[in-house]
N, C-alpha and C positions, 0 to 999 in steps of 0.2 A: 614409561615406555608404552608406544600407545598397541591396543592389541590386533593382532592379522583379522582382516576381513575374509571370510572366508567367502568357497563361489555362492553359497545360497543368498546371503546377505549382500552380493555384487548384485548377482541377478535381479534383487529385489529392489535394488538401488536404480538398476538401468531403466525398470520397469515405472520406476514413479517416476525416473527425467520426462520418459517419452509422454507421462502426461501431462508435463508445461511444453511441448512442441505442439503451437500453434498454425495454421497458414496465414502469413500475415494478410491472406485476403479475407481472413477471417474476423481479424482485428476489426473493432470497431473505429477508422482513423478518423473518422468526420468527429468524432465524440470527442477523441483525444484531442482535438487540433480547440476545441471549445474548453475543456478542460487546463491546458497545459498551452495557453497563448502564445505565441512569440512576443519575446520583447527586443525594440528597439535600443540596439547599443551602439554611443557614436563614437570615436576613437582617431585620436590623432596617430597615424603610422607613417612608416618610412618607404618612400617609392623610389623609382629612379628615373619615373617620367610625371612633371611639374609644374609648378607657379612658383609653387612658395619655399622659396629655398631652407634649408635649415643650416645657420651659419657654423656650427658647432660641428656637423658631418662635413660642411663642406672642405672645411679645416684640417679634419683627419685624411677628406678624401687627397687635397693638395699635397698632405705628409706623407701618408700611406698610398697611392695611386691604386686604383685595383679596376678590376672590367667591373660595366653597368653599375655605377656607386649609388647608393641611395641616400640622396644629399636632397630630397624633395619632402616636404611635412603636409602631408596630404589628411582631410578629414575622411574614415572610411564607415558605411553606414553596414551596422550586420545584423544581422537577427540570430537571436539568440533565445533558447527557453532557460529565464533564471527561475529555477525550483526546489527547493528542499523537498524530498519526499522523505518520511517516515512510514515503513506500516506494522504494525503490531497486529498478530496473531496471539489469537487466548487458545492455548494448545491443552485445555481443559478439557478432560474424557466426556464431560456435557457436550462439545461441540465436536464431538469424534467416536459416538457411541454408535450403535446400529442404526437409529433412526434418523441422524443425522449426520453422520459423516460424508454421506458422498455428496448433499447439500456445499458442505464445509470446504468439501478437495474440490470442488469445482468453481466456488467464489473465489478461493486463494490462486486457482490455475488461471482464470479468466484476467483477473488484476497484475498477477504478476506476468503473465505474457505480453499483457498489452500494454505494462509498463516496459519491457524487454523492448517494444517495438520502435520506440522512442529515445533521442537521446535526451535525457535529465542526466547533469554533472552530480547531484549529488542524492543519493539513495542510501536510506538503514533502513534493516531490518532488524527487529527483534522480536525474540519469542517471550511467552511469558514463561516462569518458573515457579520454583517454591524451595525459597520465597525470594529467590534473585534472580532477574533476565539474564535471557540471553541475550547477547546485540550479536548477533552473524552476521551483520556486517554493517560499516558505517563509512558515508559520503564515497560512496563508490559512483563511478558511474554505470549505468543502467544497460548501455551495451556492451557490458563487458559482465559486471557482475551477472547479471540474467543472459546470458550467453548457454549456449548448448555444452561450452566445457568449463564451465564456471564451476569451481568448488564448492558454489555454495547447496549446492542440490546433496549433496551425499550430508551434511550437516542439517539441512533442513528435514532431507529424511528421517534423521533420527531422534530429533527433537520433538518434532510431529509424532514419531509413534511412541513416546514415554508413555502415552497415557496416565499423564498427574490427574488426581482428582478432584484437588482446587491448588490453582495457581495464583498468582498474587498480579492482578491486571492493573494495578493501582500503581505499584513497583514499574511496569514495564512504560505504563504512560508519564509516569515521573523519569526516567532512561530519555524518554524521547524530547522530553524538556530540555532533559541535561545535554543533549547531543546539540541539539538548537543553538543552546544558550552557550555553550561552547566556540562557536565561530560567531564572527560577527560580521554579516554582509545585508546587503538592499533585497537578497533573494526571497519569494516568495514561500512560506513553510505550508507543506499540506500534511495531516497525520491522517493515515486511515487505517483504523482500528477495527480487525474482525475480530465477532463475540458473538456469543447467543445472549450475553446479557443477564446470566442466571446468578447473581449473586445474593448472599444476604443482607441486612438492610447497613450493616455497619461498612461490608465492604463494599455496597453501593456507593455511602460519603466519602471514603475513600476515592473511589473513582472518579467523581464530580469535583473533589477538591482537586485533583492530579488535572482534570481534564480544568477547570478555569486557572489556574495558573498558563496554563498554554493557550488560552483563549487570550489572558490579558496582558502575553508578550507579542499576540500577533499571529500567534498557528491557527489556521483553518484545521478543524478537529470534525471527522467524521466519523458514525460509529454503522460499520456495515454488519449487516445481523446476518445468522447463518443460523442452520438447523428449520426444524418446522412452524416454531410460531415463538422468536428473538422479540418476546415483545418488552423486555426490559431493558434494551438500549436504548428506549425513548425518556427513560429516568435519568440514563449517564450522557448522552450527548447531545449538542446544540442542533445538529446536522444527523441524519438518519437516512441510510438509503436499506430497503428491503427488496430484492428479487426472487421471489419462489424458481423463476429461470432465472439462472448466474450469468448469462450469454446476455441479459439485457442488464447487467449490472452498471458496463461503462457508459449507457444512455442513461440509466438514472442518477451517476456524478453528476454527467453534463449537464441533465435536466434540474437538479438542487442547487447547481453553480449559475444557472441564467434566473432562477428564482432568485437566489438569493442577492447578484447583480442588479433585478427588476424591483425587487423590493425593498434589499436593506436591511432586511433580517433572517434571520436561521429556518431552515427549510430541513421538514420529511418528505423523503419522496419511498412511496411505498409501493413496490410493483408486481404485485395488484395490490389492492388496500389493505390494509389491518382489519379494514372491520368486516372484511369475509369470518365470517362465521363455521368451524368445524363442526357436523354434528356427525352420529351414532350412523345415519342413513348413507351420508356420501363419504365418508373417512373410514372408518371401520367394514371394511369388505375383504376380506382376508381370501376372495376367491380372481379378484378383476384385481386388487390391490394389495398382493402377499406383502410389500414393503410395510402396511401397517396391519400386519396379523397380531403383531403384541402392542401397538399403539395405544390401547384402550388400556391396560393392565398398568403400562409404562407412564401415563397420564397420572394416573388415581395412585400411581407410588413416588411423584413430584411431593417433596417435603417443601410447605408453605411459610415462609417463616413472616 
């Protein structure tokens, strides 16, 4: 029996929808339309103004009579976005502690609204666990499932606030295989995986093997970094986007995706680069920048392995 929600817990639920309510003039849609192409789909259908007769309707039409019969076999041209999307969230208290969580809720808010704004037929999400995913949902479509009264927000709320302290990322990108490898169609598969990347070395391999199995069925596998400095996603994946601003997240898809059509091979796109350097002078100011008043302390107690 599942148990009553009480109002504090409603409240808390409403207050985290209203933060995936985007304006979709806000949406980045010039990105998305580079990201998420239209494809070309041609299709013989039935009309009932014509050339090309179809003898088999016509047959039924002479049996059965009916108003405006569609006895015409017309070619019709449409556009269409074919997409798998997957995205895996590492709901590990690394990417949802003090110094990084509001990084974290803002990459996830940005992607999934501006996936909401689009129609894609088929979307999963899964979170990760321990030591088994969640899938919240799978091959939905994208205006329905990321909709304002979609179910799936009060389940993501509570997934997201578990706070596990390691999760099994390896587990949830091997889910996103299996969901793939499940249907079989021409559709294009994209995975994008938020993480901070903080793993140890075993469960690194892990991840690399999870992630090239889906590289050598054909998924485009991207690994989006969150928190303040996700510099171990450049270990797990082919494809890396970094935003320190989330709001430029959907131009740095776009921008890894025409890199990697220009060139042919796997692209970081870092925004601004990795190789800014944090020091003592401009990071640690606990008076202009209370967000890292314990920065320095929380640094120096990161276990190295």
């Amino acid at each position: 029996m599942q148990t009553p929600i009480n109002d504090d817990e409603k409240n808390r639920i409403i207050e985290f929808m209203k933060l995936f309510k985007i304006k979709k003039e806000k949406i980045n849609m010039s990105c998305l339309e580079i990201i998420f192409k239209q494809n070309l789909k041609i299709q013989n259908v039935l009309t009932d103004i014509g050339t090309n007769i179809d003898i088999k309707e016509l047959i039924k039409f002479l049996i059965f009579p009916t108003q405006n019969p569609k006895i015409f076999r017309e070619i019709d041209f449409k556009f269409i976005q074919k997409y798998r999307i997957t995205l895996v969230i590492d709901s590990s208290v690394s990417c949802f502690n003090q110094l990084s969580c509001q990084h974290t809720w803002n990459t996830i808010q940005i992607l999934l609204c501006s996936l909401g704004a689009i129609n894609l037929p088929y979307f999963n999400l899964i979170i990760t666990g321990n030591p088994n995913p969640y899938i919240v949902c799978s091959y939905k479509n994208t205006l329905d499932v990321l909709s304002e009264k979609s179910q799936l927000w009060p389940i993501l709320f509570n997934l997201l606030n578990k706070k596990v302290k390691n999760t099994d990322l390896a587990s949830a990108i091997k889910a996103a295989y299996n969901l793939s490898n499940s249907i079989n169609s021409d559709y294009k598969d994209f995975v994008f995986v938020i993480t901070d990347g903080l793993f140890p070395i075993s469960e690194t391999q892990r991840i690399v093997k999870n992630v090239n199995f889906c590289m050598m069925k054909g998924l485009n596998v991207f690994g989006i970094g969150v928190g303040i400095s996700p510099f171990g996603i450049e270990k797990l994946f082919p494809n890396i986007i970094y935003s320190i601003n989330p709001d430029k997240l959907i131009q740095g898809i776009a921008s890894c995706l025409l890199d990697i059509a220009s060139k042919n091979t796997s692209m970081k796109t870092i925004i601004p680069s990795f190789e800014t350097k944090f020091t003592e002078d401009n990071i640690i100011d606990s008076v202009n920048n209370p967000i890292y008043k314990d920065l320095k302390d929380e640094l120096m107690n990161i276990q190295v392995v």
